[in-house]
C-alpha positions in Angstrom: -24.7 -23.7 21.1 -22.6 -22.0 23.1 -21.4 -25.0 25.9 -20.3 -27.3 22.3 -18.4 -24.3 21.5 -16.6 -24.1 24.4 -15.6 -28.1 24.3 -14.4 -28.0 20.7 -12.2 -24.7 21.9 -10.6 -26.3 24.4 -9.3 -28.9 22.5 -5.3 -27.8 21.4 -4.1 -28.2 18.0 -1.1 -27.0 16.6 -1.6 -24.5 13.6 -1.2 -27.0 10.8 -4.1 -29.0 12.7 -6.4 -26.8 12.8 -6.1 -25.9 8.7 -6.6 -29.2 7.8 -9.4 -29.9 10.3 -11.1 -26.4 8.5 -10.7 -27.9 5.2 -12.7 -30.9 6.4 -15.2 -29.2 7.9 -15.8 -27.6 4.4 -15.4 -30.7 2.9 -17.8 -32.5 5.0 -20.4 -29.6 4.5 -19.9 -28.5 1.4 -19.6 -32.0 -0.5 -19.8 -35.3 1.3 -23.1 -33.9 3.4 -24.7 -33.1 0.4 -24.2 -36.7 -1.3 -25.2 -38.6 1.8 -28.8 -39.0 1.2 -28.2 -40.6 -2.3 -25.8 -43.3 -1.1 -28.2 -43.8 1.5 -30.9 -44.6 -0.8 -28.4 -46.3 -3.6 -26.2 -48.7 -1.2 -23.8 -47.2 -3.6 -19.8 -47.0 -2.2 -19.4 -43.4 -1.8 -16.1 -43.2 -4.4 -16.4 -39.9 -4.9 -16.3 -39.2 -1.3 -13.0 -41.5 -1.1 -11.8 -39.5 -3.6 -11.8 -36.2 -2.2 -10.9 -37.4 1.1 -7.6 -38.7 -0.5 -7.2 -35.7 -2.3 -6.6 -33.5 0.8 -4.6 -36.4 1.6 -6.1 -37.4 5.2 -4.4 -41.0 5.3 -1.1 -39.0 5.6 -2.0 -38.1 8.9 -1.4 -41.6 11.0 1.3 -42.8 8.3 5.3 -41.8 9.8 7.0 -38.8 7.8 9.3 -42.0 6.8 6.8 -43.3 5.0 5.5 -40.8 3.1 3.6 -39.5 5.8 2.5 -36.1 8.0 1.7 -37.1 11.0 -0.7 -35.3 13.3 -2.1 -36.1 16.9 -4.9 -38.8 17.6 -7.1 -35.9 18.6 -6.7 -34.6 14.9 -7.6 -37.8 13.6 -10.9 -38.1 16.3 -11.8 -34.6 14.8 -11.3 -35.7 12.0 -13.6 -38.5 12.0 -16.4 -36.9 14.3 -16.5 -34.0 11.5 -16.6 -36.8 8.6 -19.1 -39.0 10.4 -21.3 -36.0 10.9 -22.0 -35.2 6.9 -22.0 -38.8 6.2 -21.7 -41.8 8.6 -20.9 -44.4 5.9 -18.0 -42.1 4.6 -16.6 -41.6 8.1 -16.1 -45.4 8.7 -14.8 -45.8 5.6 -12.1 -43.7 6.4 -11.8 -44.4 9.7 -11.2 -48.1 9.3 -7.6 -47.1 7.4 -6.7 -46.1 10.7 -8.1 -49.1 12.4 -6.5 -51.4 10.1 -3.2 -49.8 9.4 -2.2 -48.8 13.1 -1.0 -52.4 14.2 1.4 -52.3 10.5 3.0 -49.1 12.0 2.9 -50.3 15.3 4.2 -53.7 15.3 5.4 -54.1 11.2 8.9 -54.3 10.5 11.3 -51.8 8.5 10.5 -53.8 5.5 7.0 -53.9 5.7 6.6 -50.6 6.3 8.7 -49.6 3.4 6.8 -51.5 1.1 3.0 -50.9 2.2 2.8 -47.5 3.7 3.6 -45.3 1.2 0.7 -46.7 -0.6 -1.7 -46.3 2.1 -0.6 -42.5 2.6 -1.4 -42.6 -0.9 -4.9 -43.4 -0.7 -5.2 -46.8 -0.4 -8.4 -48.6 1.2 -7.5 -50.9 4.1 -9.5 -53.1 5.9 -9.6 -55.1 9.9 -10.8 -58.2 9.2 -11.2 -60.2 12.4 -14.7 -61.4 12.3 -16.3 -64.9 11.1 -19.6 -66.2 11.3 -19.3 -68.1 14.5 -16.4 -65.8 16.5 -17.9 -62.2 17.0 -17.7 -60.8 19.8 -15.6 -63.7 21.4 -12.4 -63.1 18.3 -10.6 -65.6 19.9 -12.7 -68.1 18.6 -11.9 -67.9 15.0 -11.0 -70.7 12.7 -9.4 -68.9 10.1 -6.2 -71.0 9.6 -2.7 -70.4 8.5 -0.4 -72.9 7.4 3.1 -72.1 6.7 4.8 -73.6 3.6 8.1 -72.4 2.7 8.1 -68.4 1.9 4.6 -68.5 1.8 1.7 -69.2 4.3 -1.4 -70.7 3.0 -4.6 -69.3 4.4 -8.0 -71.2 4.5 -11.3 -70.0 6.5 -14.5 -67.0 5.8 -14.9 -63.7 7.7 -17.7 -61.6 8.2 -18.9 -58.1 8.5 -15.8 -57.2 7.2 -15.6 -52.9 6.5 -14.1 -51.8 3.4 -13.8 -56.0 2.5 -15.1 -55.8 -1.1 -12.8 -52.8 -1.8 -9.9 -52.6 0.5 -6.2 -52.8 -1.3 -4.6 -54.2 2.2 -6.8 -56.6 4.1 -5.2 -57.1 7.9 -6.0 -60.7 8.5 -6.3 -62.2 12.0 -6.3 -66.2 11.7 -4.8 -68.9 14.3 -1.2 -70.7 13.2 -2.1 -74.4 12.3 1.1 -75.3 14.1 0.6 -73.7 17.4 -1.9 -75.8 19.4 -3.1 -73.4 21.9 -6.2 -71.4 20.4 -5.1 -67.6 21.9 -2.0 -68.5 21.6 -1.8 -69.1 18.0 -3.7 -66.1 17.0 -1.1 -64.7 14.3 -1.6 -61.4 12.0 -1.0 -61.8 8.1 -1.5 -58.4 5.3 -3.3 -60.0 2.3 -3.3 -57.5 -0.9 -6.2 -57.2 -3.2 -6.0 -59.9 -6.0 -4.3 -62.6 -4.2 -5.2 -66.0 -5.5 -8.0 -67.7 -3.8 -9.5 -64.5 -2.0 -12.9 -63.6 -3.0 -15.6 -61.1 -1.8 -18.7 -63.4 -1.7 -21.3 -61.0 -1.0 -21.8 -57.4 0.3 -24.4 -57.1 3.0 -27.9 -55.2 2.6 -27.8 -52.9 6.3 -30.5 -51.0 8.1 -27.6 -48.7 8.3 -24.5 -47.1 7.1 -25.8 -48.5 3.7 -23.2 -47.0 1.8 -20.3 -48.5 3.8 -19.2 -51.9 2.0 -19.6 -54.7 4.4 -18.3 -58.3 3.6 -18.1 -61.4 3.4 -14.5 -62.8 2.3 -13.7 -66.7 1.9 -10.0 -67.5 1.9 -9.3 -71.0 -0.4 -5.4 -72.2 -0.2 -4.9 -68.5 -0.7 -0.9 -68.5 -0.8 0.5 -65.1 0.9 4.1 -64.1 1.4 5.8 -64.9 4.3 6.9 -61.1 4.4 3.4 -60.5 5.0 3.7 -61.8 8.6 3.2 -59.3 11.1 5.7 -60.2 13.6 5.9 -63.7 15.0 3.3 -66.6 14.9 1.1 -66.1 17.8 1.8 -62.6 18.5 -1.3 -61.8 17.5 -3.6 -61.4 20.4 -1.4 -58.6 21.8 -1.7 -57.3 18.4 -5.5 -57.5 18.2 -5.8 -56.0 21.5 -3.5 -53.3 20.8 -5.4 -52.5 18.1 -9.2 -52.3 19.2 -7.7 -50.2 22.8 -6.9 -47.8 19.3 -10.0 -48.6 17.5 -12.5 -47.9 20.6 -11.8 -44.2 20.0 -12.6 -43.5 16.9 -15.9 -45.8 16.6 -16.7 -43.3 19.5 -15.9 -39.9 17.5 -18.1 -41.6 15.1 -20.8 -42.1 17.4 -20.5 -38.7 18.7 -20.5 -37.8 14.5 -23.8 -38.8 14.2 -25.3 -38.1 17.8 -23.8 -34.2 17.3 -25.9 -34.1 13.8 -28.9 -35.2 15.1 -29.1 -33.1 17.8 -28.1 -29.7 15.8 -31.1 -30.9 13.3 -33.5 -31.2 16.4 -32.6 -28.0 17.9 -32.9 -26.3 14.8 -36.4 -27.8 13.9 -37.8 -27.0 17.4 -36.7 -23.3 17.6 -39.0 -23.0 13.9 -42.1 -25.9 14.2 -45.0 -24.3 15.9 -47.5 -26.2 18.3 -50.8 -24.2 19.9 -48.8 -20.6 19.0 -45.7 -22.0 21.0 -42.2 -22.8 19.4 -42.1 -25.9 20.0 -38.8 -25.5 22.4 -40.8 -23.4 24.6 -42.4 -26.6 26.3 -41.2 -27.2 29.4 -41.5 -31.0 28.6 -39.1 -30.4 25.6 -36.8 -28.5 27.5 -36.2 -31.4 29.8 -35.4 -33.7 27.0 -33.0 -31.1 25.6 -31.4 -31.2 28.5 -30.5 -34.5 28.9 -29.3 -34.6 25.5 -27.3 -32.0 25.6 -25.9 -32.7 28.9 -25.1 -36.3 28.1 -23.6 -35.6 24.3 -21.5 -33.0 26.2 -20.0 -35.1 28.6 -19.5 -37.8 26.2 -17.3 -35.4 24.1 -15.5 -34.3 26.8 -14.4 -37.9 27.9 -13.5 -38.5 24.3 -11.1 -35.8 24.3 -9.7 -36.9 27.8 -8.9 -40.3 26.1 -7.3 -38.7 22.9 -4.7 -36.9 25.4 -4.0 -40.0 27.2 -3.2 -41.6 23.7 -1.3 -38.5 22.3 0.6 -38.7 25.8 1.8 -41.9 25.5 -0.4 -43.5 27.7 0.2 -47.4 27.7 -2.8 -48.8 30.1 -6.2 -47.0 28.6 -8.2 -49.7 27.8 -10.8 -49.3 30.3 -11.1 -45.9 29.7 -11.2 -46.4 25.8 -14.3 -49.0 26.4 -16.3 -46.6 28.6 -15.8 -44.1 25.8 -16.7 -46.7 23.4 -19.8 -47.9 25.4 -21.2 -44.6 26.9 -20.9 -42.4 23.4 -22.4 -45.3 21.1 -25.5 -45.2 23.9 -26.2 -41.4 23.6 -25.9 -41.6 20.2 -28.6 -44.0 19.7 -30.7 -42.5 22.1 -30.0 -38.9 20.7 -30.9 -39.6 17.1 -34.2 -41.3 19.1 -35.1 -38.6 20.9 -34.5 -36.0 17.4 -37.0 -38.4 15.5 -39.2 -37.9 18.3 -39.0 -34.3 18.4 -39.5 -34.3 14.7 -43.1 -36.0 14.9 -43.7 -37.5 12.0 -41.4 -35.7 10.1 -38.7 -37.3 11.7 -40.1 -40.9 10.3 -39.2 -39.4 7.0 -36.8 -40.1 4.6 -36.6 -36.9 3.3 -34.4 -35.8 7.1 -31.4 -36.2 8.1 -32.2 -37.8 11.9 -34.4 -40.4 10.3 -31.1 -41.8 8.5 -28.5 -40.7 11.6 -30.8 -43.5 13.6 -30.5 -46.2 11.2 -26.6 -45.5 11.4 -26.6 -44.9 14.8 -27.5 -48.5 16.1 -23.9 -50.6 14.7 -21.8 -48.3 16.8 -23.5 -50.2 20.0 -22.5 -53.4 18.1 -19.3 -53.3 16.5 -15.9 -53.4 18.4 -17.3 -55.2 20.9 -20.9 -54.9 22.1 -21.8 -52.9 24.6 -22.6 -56.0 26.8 -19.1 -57.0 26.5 -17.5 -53.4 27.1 -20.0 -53.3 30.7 -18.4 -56.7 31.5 -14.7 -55.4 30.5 -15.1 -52.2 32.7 -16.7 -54.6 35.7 -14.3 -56.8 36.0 -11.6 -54.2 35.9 -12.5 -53.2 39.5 -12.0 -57.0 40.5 -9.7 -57.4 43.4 -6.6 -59.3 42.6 
């Protein structure tokens, strides 16, 4: 595949990059591919997978050097993920949502906080972005989640939903609106919760089509008392915070997407070149050429716009949302059509559990959900051509 080849090569990395993206390349093939199938099956959370993953000690790479840390670019960390998400997609958002959760503590947490909380997360520790509730999706700025300050501490009262890593995660970034701040953006305020803390509890685990092995929650905060050190800047900071963070978070649900999408279309191309149909190779159909084509045409692209985005980041680039949304939007799209199209062109076989592609399209369908529908992201990139 020689055009993929010629993407991931032109992708720079410094020396100490590209060892560590080798070693998770082995790990992804070598161990977490192997056990995907089994969580699959069991809904089990892939600890042993966690486990490995902190013992090469991958959180390092998005925690300061301050900290405890050994940071490496963004692109690292999209390779990173793609290579993770590829052997197992439950196992890549696991990881992946450490970023995604930790990011607006280094980027907008104080010296203290910092101090405190990331040596633990380069560590090892699970984190988790807990902005959803039952009736504020899409639309976050509808939330009810409240916080009420009380001295030193803030009491917090409200559910979320769908929350990744929720059941398991030692630091829970909480988005809820300040009960003394009228205006419903404008009170939007960012709290860290640690596992334990009186009056948090997981009420149930969800039962997915997909990524089954990836805990998704359900958390209920009752007079939960928190620290006021736990504050993430102001009250009411955090809609810049939240925005911040998904512009960050957009990427990496696409090197997930891409993850998936690049799996299922190496398994199809490798079943076609050995299934045999009236004496033919399958591939030699002109009609199967075509849809190769477009699959391989669109996956390429995709991955090339994702590592056009990754250099804006790892440039400093300040304005990228747009671009980070038609990442977000265009990759999650291919890969639900790609891991499609490889159950078609595995027959019935592809219907199977016993193959990869027929699990790669159960995953593949949340990453044209989450962080923002793809409805939403086509409104976001149309309106940004408005005339002001």
């Amino acid at each position: 595949m020689k055009v993929f080849d010629h993407i991931d090569s032109s992708v720079a990395f410094f020396d100490e990059e590209r060892m560590l993206i080798d070693a998770v390349r082995t790990l992804a093939r070598d161990k977490i591919a192997p056990r995907a199938a089994a969580y699959d099956k069991s809904g089990e959370f892939p600890w042993d997978n966690v486990k490995a993953i902190n013992a090469l000690g991958l959180n390092a790479m998005f925690v300061p050097d301050a900290f405890g840390g050994a940071p490496l670019s963004y692109a690292a960390y999209l390779e990173c993920v793609r290579e993770i998400s590829k052997a197992c997609a439950s196992t890549g958002v696991i990881w992946a949502t450490n970023f995604h959760a930790i990011k607006p503590l280094i980027d907008f947490g104080d010296d203290e906080q910092k101090a405190r909380l990331l040596p633990r997360v380069a560590q090892g520790a699970l984190a988790s972005l807990v902005i959803t509730e039952p009736t504020a999706g899409s639309d976050a700025t509808g939330m009810q989640t409240s916080f009420k300050p009380a001295g030193d501490h803030i009491i917090v009262n409200g559910s979320k939903t769908f929350i990744t890593n929720g059941a398991h995660a030692d630091l829970l970034l909480v988005f809820g609106k300040w009960s003394e701040i009228a205006d419903g953006k404008a009170s939007i305020s960012v709290l860290i919760i640690e596992k334990g803390t009186p009056g948090l509890t997981v009420v149930r685990e969800e039962d997915k089509m997909g990524l089954r092995a990836s805990s998704t929650a359900t958390l209920a905060f009752d007079n939960c008392r928190v620290p006021r050190a736990n504050l993430l800047r102001k009250p009411g900071d955090g809609l810049k915070i939240l925005l911040a963070s998904l512009n960050k978070s957009r990427p990496s649900v696409a090197a997930h997407a891409l993850g998936i999408a690049r799996g299922a279309f190496e398994d199809a191309v490798a079943y076609i070149n050995e299934r045999k149909q009236s004496c033919r190779k399958i591939v030699e159909f002109q009609g199967i050429q075509f849809m190769l084509a477009d699959m391989a045409t669109d996956l390429a692209q995709c991955e090339a716009w994702l590592w056009h985005v990754s250099r804006m980041i790892d440039g400093g680039a300040s304005d990228f949302g747009v671009e980070s949304s038609m990442l977000k939007m265009r990759a999650s799209d291919i890969a639900m059509r790609i891991t499609t199209d490889a159950v078609q062109l595995h027959g019935g076989y592809g219907y199977i559990k016993d193959l990869r592609v027929e699990r790669l399209m159960r995953d593949a369908k949340i990453t044209q959900i989450w962080e923002g529908t793809n409805q939403i992201h086509r409104q976001l990139i149309g309106r940004s051509f408005l005339k002001k």
